[in-house]
Each structure stands twice: as structure tokens, then as C-alpha cells.
C-alpha positions in Angstrom: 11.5 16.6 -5.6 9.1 15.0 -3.0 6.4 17.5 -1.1 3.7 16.3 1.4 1.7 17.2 4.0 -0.2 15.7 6.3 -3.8 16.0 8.3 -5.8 14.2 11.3 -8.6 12.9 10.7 -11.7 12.3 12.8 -12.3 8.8 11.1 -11.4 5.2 11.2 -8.5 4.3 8.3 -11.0 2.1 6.4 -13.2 5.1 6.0 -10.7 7.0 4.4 -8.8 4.5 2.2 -12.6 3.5 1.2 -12.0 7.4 -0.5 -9.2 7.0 -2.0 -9.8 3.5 -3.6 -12.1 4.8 -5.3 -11.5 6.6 -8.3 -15.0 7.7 -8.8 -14.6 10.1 -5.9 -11.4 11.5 -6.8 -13.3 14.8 -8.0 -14.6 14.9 -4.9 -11.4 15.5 -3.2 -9.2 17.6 -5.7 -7.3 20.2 -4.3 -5.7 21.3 -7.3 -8.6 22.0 -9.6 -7.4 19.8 -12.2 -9.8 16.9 -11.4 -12.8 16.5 -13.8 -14.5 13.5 -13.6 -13.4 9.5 -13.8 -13.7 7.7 -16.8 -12.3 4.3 -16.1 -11.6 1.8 -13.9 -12.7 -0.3 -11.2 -14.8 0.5 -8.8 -12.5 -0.5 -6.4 -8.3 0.2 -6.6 -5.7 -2.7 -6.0 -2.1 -3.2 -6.9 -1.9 -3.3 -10.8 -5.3 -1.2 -11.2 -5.5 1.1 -14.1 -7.5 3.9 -14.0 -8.9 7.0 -15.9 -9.4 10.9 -15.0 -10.7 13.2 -17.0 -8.3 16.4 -16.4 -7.7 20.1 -17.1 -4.8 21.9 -16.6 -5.5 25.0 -19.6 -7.1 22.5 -21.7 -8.6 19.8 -21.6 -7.3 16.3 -21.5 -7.3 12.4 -20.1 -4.9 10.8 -18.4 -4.5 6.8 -17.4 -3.1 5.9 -13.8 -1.9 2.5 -12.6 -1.9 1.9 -8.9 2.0 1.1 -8.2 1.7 0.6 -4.3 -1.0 -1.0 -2.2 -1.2 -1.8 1.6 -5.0 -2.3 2.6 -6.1 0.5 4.7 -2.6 1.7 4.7 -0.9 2.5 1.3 -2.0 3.5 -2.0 0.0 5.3 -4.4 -0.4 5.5 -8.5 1.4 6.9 -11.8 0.8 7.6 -15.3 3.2 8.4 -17.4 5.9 10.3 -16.1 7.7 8.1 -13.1 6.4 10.4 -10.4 3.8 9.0 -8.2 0.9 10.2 -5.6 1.1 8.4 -2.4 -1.3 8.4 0.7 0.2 7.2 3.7 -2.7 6.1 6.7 -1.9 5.5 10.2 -4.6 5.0 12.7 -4.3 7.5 15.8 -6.5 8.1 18.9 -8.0 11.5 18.6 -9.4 11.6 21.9 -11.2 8.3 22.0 -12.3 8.7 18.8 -10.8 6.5 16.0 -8.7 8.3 13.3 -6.5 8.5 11.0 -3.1 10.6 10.2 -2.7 11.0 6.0 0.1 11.8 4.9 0.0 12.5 0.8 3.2 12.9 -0.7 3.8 13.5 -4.8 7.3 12.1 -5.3 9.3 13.2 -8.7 12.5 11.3 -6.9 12.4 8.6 -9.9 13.0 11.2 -12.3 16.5 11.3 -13.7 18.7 14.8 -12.9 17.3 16.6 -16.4 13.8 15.5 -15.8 13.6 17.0 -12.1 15.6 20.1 -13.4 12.6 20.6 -15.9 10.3 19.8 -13.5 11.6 22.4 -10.8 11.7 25.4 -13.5 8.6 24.8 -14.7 7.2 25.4 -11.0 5.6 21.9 -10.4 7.0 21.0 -6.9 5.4 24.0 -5.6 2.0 23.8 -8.1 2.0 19.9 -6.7 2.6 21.8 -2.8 -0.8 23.6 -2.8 -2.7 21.4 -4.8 -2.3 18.7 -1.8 -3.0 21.5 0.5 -6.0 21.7 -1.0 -6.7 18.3 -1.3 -6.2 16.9 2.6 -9.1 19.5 3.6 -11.6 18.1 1.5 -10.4 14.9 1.8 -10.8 15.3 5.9 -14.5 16.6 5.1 -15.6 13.9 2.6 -14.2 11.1 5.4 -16.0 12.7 8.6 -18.8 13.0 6.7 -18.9 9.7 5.4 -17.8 8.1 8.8 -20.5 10.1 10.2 -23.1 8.3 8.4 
């Protein structure tokens, strides 16, 4: 009930958590195509935020995170309201001389109680949750380069 992945990244930590504490660029970084748009929140993420996305997954619908762990440059994980979270994991590695940064994203369904993660596991989410970070550490590797790049 927990799938991740992870991806290098040619750019400092700060430029990616800079990404991901932002909820504005969220969209910019979906994998999953469920990602529409923000609608709420700060500009800036910290433990205790609460933000919204505007989603679709066959319709159309809105959905209200609050950020649940929070490490500067390190940690940032959120939930709504199920008790599974999304989690991004930054260490800072030497690609060569060049700063970067190993992400590890992780949706983790492990606070679920035994019925919930049965549902959850028929219904094909584990695996749905799989490719959509596969998607989403790509473009997430392309929007920090480019940004660091700047």
C-alpha cells in the first residue's frame, strides 16, 4: 500500500522544494493527468497549510489538501481526506560537480485500515498512483533544471 520512485536531478534541493511548495505549480508537474489548476492556498506550503486543486478523474471535481509533514528543503508531504498521503523525499547529491538533488515521491495508503486498503487494491489504485508518479518525477526533473537554469 506504499509505491515510489525516485529521480536525480540536475538542481540544488532549494530549487526543487521551491516546486513543490508551491501549489500553484502543481499542474505543472502532474503525471497523472488529474491536475487542473489551484484554487487555494498560500503561495507558499508549511506544516498546517491547506490547499486547493481543481481535479478530474471522469468528472470534474475539487479537492482540499493539508500539508501533514514539512522539513525545509527536505520533506513535504500532504492529505485530504482519505488518510493516505503524497510525500517527496529531497536529498542533496553530487552529480558530477554539479549540485542536485535525489526525489523520492512516495503515495502511502499504510494509514488505511485492512478494509480500506483492500478497497483500495481492487479498485486498482496502487498501480493508477504507480504511473501517475512515473509521470510526475519527469516533469518535475524538467520544470527544476529549467528553473535552476535560469
Amino acid at each position: 500500500m506504499r509505491v515510489s520512485a525516485t529521480e536525480l536531478i540536475a538542481a540544488p534541493p532549494e530549487a526543487v522544494f521551491a516546486i513543490l511548495a508551491d501549489p500553484r505549480q502543481h499542474p505543472r508537474i502532474d503525471g497523472s493527468g488529474t491536475v487542473r489548476g489551484s484554487i487555494s492556498g498560500p503561495e507558499r506550503l508549511s506544516l498546517g497549510s491547506t490547499f486547493g486543486m481543481s481535479m478530474k478523474m471522469g468528472a470534474p471535481y475539487r479537492i482540499r489538501n493539508k500539508v501533514v509533514e514539512f522539513e525545509e528543503g527536505r520533506l513535504i508531504a500532504w492529505k485530504h481526506l482519505g488518510p493516505h498521503r503524497w510525500r517527496y523525499e529531497l536529498e542533496p547529491v553530487d552529480l558530477a560537480g554539479t549540485p542536485g538533488t535525489r526525489v523520492t515521491e512516495t503515495w502511502d495508503a499504510t494509514y488505511y485500515p485492512g478494509l480500506g486498503r483492500a478497497a483500495l487494491r481492487r479498485l486498482g489504485i496502487p498501480e493508477k498512483n504507480r504511473r501517475g508518479i512515473e509521470g510526475t518525477l519527469p516533469k518535475l526533473k524538467a520544470a527544476a533544471e529549467d528553473d535552476a537554469g535560469r
